[in-house]
KOLKE-220426 format. One record per atom (N, C-alpha, C): residue number from 1; residue in three letters; x, y, z. Coordinates in pm, 1 decimal. Example, Ala and Ser with C-alpha at 12.3 -4.5 7.8 and 13.67 -1.06 7.14 Angstrom:
residues 2
+-----+------+----------+----------+----------+
| seq | type |        X |        Y |        Z |
+-----+------+----------+----------+----------+
|   1 |  ALA |   1319.0 |   -569.0 |    780.0 |
|   1 |  ALA |   1230.0 |   -450.0 |    780.0 |
|   1 |  ALA |   1320.0 |   -330.0 |    780.0 |
|   2 |  SER |   1285.0 |   -225.0 |    708.0 |
|   2 |  SER |   1367.0 |   -106.0 |    714.0 |
|   2 |  SER |   1290.0 |      3.0 |    787.0 |
+-----+------+----------+----------+----------+
***
This chain:
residues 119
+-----+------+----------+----------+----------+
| seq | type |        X |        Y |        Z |
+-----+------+----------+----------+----------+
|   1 |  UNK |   2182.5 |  -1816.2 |   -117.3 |
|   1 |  UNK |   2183.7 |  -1676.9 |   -158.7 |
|   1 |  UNK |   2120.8 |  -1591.9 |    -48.6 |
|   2 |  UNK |   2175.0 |  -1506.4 |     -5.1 |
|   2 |  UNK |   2120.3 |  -1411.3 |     80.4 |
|   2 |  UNK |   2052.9 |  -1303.2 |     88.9 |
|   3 |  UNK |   1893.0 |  -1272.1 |    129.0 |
|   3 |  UNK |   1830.1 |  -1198.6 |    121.4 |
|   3 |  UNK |   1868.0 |  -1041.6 |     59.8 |
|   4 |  UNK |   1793.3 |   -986.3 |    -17.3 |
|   4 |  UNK |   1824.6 |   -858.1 |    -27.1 |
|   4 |  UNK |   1722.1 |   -749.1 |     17.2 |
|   5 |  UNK |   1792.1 |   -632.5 |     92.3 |
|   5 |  UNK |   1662.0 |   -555.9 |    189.6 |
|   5 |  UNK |   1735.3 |   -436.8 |    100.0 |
|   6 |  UNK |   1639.3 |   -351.5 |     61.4 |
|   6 |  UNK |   1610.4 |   -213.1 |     24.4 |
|   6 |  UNK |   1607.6 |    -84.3 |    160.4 |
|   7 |  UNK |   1706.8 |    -54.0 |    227.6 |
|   7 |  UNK |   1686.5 |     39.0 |    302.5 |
|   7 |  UNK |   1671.5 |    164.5 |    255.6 |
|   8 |  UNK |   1544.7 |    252.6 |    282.8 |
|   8 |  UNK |   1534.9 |    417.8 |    215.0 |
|   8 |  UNK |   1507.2 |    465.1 |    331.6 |
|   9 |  UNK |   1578.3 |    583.8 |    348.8 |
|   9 |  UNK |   1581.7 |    694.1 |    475.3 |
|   9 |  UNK |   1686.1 |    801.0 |    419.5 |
|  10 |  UNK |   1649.2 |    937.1 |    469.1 |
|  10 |  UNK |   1685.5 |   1000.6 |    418.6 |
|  10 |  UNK |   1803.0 |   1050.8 |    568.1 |
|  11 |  UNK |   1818.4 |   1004.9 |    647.1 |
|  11 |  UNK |   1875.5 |    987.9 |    768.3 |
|  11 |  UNK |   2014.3 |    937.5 |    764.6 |
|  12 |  UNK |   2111.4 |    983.4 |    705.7 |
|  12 |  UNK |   2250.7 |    890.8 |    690.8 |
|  12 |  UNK |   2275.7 |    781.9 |    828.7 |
|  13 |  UNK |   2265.8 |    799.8 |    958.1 |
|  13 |  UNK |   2273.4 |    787.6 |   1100.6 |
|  13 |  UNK |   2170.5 |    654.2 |   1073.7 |
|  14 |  UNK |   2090.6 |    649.0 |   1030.7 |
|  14 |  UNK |   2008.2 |    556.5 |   1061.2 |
|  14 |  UNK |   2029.3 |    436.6 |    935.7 |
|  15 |  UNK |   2002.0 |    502.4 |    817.9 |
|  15 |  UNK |   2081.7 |    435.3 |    752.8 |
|  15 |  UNK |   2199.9 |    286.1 |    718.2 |
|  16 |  UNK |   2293.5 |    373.6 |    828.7 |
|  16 |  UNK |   2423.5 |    314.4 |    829.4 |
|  16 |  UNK |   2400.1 |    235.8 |    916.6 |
|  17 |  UNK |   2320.4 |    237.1 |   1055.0 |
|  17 |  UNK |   2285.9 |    153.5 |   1180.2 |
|  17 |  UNK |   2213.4 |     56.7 |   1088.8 |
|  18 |  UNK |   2129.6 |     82.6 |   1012.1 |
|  18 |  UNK |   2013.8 |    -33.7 |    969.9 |
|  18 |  UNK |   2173.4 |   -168.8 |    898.6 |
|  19 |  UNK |   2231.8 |    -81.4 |    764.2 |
|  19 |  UNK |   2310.6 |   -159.4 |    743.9 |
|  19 |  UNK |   2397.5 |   -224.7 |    771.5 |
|  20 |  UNK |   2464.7 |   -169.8 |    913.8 |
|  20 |  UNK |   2582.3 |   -240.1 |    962.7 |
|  20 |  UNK |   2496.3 |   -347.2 |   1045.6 |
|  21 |  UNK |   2401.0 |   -326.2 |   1087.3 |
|  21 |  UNK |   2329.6 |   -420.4 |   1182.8 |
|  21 |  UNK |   2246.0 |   -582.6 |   1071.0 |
|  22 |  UNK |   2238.4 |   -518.9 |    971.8 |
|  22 |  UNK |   2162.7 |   -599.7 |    868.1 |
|  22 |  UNK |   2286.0 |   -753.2 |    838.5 |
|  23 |  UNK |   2378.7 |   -647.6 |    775.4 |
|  23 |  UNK |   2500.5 |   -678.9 |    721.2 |
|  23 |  UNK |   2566.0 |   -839.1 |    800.7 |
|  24 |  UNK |   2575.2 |   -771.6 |    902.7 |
|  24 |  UNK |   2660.3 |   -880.9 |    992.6 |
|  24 |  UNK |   2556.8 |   -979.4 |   1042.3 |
|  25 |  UNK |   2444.8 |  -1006.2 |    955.5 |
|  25 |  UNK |   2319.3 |  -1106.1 |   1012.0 |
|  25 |  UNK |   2343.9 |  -1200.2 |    835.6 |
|  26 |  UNK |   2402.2 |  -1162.7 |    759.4 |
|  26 |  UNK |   2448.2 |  -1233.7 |    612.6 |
|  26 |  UNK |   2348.2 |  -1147.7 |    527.2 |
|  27 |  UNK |   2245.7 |  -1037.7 |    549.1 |
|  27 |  UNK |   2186.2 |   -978.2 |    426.1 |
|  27 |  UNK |   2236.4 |   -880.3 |    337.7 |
|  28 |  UNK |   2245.3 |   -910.9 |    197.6 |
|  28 |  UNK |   2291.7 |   -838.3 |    121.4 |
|  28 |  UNK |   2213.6 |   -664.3 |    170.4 |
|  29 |  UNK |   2264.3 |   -563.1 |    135.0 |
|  29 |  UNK |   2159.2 |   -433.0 |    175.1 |
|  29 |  UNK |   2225.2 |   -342.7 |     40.2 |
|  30 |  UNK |   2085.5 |   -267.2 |     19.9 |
|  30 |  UNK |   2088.7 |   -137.6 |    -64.7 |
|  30 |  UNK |   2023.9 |    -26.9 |    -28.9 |
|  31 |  UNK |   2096.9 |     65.2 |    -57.2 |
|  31 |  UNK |   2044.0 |    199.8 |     50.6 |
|  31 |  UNK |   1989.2 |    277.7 |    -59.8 |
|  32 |  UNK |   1896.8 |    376.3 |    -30.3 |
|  32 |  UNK |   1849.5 |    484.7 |    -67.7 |
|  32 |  UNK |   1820.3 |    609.7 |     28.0 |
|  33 |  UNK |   1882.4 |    715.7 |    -10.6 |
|  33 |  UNK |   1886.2 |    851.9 |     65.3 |
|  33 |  UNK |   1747.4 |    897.0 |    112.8 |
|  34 |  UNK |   1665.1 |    841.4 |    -66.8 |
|  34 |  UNK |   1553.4 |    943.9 |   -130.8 |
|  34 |  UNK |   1456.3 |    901.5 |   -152.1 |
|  35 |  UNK |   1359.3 |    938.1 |   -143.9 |
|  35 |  UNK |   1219.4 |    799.5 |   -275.3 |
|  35 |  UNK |   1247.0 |    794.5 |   -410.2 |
|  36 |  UNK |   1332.2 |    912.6 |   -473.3 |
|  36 |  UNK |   1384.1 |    896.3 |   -607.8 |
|  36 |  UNK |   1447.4 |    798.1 |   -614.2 |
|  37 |  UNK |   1578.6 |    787.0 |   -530.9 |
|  37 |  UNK |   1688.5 |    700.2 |   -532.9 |
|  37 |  UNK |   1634.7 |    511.2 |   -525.9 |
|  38 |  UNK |   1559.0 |    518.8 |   -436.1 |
|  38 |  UNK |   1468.5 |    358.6 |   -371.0 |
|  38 |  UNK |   1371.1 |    368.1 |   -513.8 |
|  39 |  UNK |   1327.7 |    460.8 |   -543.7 |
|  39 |  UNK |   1256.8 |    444.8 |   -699.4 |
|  39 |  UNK |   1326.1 |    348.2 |   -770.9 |
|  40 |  UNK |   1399.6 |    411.1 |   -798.0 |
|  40 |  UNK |   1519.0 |    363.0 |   -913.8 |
|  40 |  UNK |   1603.0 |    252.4 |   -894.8 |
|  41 |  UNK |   1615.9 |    238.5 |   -746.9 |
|  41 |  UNK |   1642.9 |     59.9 |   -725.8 |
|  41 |  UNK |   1518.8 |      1.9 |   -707.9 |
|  42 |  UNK |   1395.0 |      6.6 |   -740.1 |
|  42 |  UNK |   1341.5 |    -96.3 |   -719.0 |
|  42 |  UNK |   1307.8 |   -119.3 |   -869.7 |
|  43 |  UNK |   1300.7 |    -11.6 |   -986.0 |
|  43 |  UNK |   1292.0 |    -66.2 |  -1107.2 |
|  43 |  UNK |   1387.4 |   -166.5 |  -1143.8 |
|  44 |  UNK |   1532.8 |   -122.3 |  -1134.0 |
|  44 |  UNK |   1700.2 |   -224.0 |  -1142.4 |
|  44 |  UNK |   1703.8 |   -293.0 |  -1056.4 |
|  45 |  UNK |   1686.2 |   -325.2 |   -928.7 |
|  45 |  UNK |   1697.1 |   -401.5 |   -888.1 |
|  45 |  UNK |   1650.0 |   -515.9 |   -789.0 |
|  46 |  UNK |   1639.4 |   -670.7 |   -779.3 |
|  46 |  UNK |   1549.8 |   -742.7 |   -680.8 |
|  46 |  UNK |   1551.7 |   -728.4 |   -557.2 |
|  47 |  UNK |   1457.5 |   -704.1 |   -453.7 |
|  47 |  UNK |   1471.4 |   -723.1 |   -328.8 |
|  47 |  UNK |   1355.8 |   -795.5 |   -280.1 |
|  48 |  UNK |   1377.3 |   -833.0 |   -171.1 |
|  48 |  UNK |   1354.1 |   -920.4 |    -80.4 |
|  48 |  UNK |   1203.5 |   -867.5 |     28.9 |
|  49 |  UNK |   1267.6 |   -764.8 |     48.3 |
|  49 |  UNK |   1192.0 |   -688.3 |    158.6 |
|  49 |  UNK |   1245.1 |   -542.7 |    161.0 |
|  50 |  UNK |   1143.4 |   -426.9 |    165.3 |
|  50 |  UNK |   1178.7 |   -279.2 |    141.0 |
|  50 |  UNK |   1157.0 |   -255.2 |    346.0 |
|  51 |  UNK |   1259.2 |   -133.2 |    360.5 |
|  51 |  UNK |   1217.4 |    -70.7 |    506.3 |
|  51 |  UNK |   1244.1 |     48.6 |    492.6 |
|  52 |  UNK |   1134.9 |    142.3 |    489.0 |
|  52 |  UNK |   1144.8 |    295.9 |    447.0 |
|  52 |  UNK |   1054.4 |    356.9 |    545.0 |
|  53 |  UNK |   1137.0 |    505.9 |    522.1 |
|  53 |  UNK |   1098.3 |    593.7 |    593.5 |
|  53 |  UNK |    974.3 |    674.0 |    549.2 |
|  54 |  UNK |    891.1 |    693.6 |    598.6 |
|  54 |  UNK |    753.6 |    790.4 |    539.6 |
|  54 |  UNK |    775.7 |    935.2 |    462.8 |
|  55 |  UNK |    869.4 |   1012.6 |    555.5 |
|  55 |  UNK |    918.2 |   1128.3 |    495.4 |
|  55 |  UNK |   1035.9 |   1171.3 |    437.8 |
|  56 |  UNK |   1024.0 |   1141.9 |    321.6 |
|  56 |  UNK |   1150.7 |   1164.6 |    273.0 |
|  56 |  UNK |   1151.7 |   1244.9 |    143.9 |
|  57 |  UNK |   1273.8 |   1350.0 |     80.2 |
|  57 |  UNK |   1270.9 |   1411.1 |    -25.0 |
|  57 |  UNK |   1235.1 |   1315.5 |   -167.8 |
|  58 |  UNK |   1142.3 |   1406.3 |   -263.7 |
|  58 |  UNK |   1152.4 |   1379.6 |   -391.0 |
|  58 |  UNK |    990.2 |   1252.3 |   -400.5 |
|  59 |  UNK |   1034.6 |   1130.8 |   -321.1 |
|  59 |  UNK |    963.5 |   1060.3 |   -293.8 |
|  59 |  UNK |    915.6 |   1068.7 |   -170.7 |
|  60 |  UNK |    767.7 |    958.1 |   -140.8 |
|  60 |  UNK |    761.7 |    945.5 |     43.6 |
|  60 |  UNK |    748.1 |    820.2 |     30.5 |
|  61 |  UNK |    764.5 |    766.4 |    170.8 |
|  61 |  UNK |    751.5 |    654.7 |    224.5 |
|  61 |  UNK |    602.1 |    569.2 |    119.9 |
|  62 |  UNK |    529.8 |    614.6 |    174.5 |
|  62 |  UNK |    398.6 |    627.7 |    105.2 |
|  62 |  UNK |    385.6 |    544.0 |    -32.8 |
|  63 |  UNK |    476.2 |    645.8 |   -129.7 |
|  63 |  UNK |    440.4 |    617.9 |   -265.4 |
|  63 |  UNK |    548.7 |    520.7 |   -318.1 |
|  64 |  UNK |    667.3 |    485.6 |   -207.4 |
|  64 |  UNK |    769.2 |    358.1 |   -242.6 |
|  64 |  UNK |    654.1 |    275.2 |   -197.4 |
|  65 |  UNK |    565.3 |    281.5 |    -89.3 |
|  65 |  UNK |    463.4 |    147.7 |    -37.8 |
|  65 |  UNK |    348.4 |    101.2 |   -217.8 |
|  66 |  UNK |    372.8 |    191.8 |   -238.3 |
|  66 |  UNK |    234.8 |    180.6 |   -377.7 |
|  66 |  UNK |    312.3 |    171.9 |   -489.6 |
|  67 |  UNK |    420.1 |    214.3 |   -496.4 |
|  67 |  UNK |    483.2 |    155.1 |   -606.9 |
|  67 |  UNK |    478.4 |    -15.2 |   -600.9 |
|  68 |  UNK |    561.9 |    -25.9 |   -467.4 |
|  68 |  UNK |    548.8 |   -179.2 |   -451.1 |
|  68 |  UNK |    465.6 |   -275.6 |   -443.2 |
|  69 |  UNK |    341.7 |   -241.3 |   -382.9 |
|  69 |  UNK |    253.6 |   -317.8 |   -332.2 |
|  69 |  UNK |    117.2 |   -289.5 |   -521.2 |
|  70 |  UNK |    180.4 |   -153.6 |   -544.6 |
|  70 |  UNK |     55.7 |   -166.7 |   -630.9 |
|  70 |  UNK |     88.8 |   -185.9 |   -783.0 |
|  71 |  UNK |    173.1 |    -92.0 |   -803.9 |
|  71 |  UNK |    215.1 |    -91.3 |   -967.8 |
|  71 |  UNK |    284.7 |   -209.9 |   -986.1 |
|  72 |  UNK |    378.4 |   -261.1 |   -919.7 |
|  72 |  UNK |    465.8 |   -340.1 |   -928.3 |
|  72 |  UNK |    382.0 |   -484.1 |   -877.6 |
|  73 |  UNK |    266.5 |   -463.9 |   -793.8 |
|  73 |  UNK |    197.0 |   -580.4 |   -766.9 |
|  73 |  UNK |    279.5 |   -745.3 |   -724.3 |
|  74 |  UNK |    395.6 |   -679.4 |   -663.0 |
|  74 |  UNK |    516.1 |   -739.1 |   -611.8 |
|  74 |  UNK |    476.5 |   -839.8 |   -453.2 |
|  75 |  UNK |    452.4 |   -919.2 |   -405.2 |
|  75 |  UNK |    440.8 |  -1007.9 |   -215.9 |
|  75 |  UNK |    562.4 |   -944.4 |   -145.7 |
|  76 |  UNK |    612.5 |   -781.0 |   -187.2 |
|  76 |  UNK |    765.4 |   -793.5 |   -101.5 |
|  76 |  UNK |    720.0 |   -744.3 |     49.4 |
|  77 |  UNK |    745.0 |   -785.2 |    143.0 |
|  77 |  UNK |    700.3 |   -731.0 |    283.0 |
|  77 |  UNK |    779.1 |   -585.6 |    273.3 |
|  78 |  UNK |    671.0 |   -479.3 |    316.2 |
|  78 |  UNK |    741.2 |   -330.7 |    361.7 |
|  78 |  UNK |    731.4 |   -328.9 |    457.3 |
|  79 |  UNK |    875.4 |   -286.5 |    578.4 |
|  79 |  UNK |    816.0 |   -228.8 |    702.0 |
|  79 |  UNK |    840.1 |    -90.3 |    684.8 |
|  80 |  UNK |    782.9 |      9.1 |    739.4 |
|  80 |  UNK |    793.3 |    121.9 |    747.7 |
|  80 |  UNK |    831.5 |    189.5 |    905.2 |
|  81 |  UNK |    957.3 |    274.6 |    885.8 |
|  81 |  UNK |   1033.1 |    355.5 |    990.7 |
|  81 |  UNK |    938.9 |    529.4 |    999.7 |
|  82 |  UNK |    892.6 |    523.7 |   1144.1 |
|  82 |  UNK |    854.6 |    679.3 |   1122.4 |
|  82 |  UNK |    847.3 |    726.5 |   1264.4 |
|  83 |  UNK |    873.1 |    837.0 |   1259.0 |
|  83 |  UNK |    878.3 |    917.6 |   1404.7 |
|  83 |  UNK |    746.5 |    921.4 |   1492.3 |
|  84 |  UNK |    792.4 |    919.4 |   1620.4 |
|  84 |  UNK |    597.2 |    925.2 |   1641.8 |
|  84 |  UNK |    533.1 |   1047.1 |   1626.8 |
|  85 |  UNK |    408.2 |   1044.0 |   1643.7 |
|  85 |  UNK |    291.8 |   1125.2 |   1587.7 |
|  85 |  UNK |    217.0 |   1118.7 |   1435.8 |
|  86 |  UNK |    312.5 |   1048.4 |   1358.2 |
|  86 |  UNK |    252.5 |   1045.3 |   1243.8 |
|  86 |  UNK |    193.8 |    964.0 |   1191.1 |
|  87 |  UNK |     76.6 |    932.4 |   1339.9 |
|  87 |  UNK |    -32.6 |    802.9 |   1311.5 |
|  87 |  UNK |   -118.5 |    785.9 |   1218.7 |
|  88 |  UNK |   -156.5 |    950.8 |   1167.2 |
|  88 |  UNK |   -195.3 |    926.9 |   1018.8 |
|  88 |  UNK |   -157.1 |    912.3 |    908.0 |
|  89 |  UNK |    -55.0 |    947.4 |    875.4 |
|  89 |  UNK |     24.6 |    867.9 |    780.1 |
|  89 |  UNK |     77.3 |    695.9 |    777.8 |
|  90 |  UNK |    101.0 |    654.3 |    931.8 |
|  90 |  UNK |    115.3 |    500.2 |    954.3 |
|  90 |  UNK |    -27.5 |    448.7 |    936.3 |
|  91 |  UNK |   -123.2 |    507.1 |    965.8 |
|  91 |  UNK |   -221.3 |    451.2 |    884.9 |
|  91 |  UNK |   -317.4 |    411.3 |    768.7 |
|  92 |  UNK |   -264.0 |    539.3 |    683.1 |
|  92 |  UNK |   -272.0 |    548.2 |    524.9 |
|  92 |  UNK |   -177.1 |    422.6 |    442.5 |
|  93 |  UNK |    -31.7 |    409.3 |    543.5 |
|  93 |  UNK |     41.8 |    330.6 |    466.6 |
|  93 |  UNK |     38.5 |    166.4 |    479.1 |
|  94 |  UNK |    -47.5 |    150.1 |    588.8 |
|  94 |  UNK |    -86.1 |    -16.0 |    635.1 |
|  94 |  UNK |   -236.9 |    -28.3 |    533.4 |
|  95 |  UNK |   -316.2 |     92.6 |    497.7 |
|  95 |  UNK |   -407.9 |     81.5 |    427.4 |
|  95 |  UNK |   -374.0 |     77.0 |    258.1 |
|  96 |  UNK |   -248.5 |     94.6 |    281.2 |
|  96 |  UNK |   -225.0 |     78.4 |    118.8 |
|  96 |  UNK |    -95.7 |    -19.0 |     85.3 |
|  97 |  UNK |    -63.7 |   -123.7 |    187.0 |
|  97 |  UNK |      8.6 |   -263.1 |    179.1 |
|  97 |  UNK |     71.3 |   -245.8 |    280.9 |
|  98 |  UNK |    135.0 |   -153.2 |    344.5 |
|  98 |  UNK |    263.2 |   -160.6 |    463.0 |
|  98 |  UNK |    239.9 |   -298.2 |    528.9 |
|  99 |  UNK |    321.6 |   -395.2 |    576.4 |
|  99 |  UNK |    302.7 |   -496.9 |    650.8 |
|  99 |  UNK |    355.7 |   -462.0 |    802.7 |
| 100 |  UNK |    472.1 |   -353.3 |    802.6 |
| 100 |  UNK |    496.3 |   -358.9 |    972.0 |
| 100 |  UNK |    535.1 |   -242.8 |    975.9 |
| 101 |  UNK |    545.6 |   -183.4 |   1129.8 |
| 101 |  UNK |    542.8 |    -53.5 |   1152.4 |
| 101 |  UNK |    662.1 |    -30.0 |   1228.5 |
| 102 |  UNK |    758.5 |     60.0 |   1263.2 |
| 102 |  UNK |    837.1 |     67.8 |   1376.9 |
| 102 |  UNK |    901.2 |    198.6 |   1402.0 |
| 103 |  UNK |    869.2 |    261.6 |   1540.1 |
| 103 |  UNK |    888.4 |    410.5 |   1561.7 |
| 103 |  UNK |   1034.1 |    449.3 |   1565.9 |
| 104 |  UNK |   1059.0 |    568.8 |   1544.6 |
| 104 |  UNK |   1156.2 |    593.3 |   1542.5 |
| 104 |  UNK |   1152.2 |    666.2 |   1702.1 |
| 105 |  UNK |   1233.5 |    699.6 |   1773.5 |
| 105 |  UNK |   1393.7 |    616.1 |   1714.7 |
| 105 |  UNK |   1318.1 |    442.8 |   1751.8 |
| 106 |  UNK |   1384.6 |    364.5 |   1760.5 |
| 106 |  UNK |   1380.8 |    241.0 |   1747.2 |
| 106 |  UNK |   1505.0 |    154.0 |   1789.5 |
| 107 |  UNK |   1522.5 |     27.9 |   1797.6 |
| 107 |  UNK |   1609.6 |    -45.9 |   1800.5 |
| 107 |  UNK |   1623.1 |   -122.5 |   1714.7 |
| 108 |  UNK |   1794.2 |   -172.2 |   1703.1 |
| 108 |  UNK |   1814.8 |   -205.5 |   1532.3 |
| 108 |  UNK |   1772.3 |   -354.9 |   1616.0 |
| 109 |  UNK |   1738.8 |   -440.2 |   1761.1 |
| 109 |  UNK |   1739.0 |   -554.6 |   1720.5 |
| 109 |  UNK |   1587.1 |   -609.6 |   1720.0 |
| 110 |  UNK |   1540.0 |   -507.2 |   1738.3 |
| 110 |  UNK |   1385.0 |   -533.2 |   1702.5 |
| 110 |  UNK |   1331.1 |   -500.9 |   1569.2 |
| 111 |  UNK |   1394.1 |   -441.4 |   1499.6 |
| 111 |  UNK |   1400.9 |   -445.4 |   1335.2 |
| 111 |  UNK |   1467.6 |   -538.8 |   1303.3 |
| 112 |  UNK |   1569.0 |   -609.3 |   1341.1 |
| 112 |  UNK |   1602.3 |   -726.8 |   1281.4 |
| 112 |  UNK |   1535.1 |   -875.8 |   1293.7 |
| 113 |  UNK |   1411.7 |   -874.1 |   1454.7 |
| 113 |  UNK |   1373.8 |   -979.2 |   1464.0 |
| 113 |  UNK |   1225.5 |   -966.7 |   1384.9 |
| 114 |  UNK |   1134.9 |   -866.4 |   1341.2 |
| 114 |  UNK |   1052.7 |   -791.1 |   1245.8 |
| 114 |  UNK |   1088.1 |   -860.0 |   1100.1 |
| 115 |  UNK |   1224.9 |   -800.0 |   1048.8 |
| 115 |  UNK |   1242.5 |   -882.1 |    942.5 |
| 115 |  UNK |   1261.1 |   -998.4 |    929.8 |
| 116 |  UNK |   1303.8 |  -1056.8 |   1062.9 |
| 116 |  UNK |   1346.9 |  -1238.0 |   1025.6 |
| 116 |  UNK |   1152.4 |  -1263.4 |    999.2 |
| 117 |  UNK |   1079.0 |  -1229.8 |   1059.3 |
| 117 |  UNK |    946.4 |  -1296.8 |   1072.2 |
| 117 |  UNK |    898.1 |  -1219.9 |    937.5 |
| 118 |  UNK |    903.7 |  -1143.2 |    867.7 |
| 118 |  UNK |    870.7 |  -1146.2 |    754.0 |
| 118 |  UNK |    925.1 |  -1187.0 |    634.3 |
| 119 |  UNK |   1056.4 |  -1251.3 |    634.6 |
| 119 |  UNK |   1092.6 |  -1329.5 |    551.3 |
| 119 |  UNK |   1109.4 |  -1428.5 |    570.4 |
+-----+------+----------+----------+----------+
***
């Protein structure tokens, strides 16, 4: 059975790179626009490993990390996608479970070798 990754970004462009790049490695993927949207798949549905963006509508990066890591009291590895400068926020979110970090822009094959080592 093949992993399932939770991608949230509110970035269609990035998005679609995470998944087409995910995809063709055998991982199942589910996207979210929003933190609403990644809300609501993580109540419905299992994943594997979440990779979200810090700023995003409705929800943030942030409070998908504490949903997961806290309410849900879930082992799922989060990495978190964020532009640079927003070292204080990458550091609020490693203080409240984030397991890995990666700047934007970024490369999809260093996010893919990130996730092989956390799952």
């Amino acid at each position: 059975m093949s992993k399932r990754i939770l991608v949230a970004d509110d970035e269609a462009l990035i998005t679609k790179t995470i998944k087409f790049r995910l995809q063709r490695e055998g991982y199942e993927i589910l996207t979210a626009s929003d933190g609403k949207e990644a809300m609501e798949l993580l109540d419905k549905e299992h994943v594997d490993l979440v990779v979200t963006d810090l700023l995003m509508p409705v929800h943030s990066g942030l409070e998908i990390i504490q949903k997961v890591k806290g309410t849900m009291q879930q082992k799922i590895p989060v990495i978190v996608l964020s532009a640079a400068g927003l070292e204080k926020n990458v550091v609020e979110a490693f203080n409240i479970g984030a397991d890995d970090f990666v700047t934007k822009p970024f490369s999809p094959e260093e996010l893919s070798l990130r996730i092989k080592k956390l799952l």
